[in-house]
Every structure is written in structure tokens, then in C-alpha cells.
C-alpha positions in Angstrom: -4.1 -2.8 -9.0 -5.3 -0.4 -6.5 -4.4 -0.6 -3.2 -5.5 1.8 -0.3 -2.2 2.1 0.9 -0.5 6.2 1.0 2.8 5.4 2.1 4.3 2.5 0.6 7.3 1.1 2.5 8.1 -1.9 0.1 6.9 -4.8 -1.8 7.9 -8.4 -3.0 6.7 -11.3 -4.8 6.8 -14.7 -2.3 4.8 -17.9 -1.5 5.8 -21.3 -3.9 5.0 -20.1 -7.0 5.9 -16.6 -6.2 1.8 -15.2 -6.8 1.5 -13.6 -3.5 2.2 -9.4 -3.3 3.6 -8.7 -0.1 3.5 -4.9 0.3 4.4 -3.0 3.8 3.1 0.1 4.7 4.5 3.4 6.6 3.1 5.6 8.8 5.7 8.5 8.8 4.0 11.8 7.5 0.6 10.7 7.3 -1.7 13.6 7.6 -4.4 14.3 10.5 -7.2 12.2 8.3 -4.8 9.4 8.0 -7.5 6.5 9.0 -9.4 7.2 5.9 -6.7 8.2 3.7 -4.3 4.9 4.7 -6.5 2.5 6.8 -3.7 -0.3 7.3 -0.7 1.8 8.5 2.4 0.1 9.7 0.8 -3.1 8.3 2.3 -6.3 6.1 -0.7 -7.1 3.2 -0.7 -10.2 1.5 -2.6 -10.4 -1.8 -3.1 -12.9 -4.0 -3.3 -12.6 -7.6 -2.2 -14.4 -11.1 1.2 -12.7 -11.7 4.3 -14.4 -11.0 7.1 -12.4 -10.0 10.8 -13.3 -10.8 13.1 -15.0 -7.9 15.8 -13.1 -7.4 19.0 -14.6 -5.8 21.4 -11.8 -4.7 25.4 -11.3 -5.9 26.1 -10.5 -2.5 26.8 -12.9 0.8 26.6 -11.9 4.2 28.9 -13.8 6.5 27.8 -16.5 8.9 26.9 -16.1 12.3 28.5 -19.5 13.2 
């Protein structure tokens, strides 16, 4: 899958059936023809497609707020 993202920030699987790509995007060291190089910087993309990813539940807690 091609993107036209340069910096990648992160990305993870979400939605019901876990087929949405959420990928975020960076804008830190870009250079001076950033808008064409990276035209979505500091953005949140959402794309659909036919592969599931895998939920992931975390060993680790973080303590209540309550």
C-alpha cells in the first residue's frame, strides 16, 4: 500500500472488525518542498481496506484516576 505520507508518526488497526488503518503523520524535519513531498502533515488518515489486524490487549495497567 502506498501512502503519500514522509514522516510516519504511527499506525494501528481499529474500527469493529479491526479493517480500518489509522496512520498519523509528523511534520518535524520536512524539507522546504514539504507540501508536495508530504501533503497531510500533522494529520490522522483513516483507510479502509480488507486486512484485519490483531487486537492487542496490553500486560500492563495504569492505575485509576478514581
Amino acid at each position: 500500500m502506498r501512502i503519500p505520507i514522509q514522516r510516519l508518526s504511527k499506525r494501528a488497526f481499529g474500527g469493529a472488525d479491526l479493517k480500518i488503518i489509522y496512520i498519523t503523520s509528523i511534520s518535524d524535519g520536512l524539507v522546504e518542498d514539504a507540501p508536495r513531498a508530504q501533503p497531510f502533515p500533522r494529520h490522522l488518515l483513516a483507510i479502509s481496506n480488507d486486512i484485519q489486524g490483531l487486537l492487542f490487549r496490553s500486560a500492563y495497567s495504569f492505575p485509576s484516576s478514581e
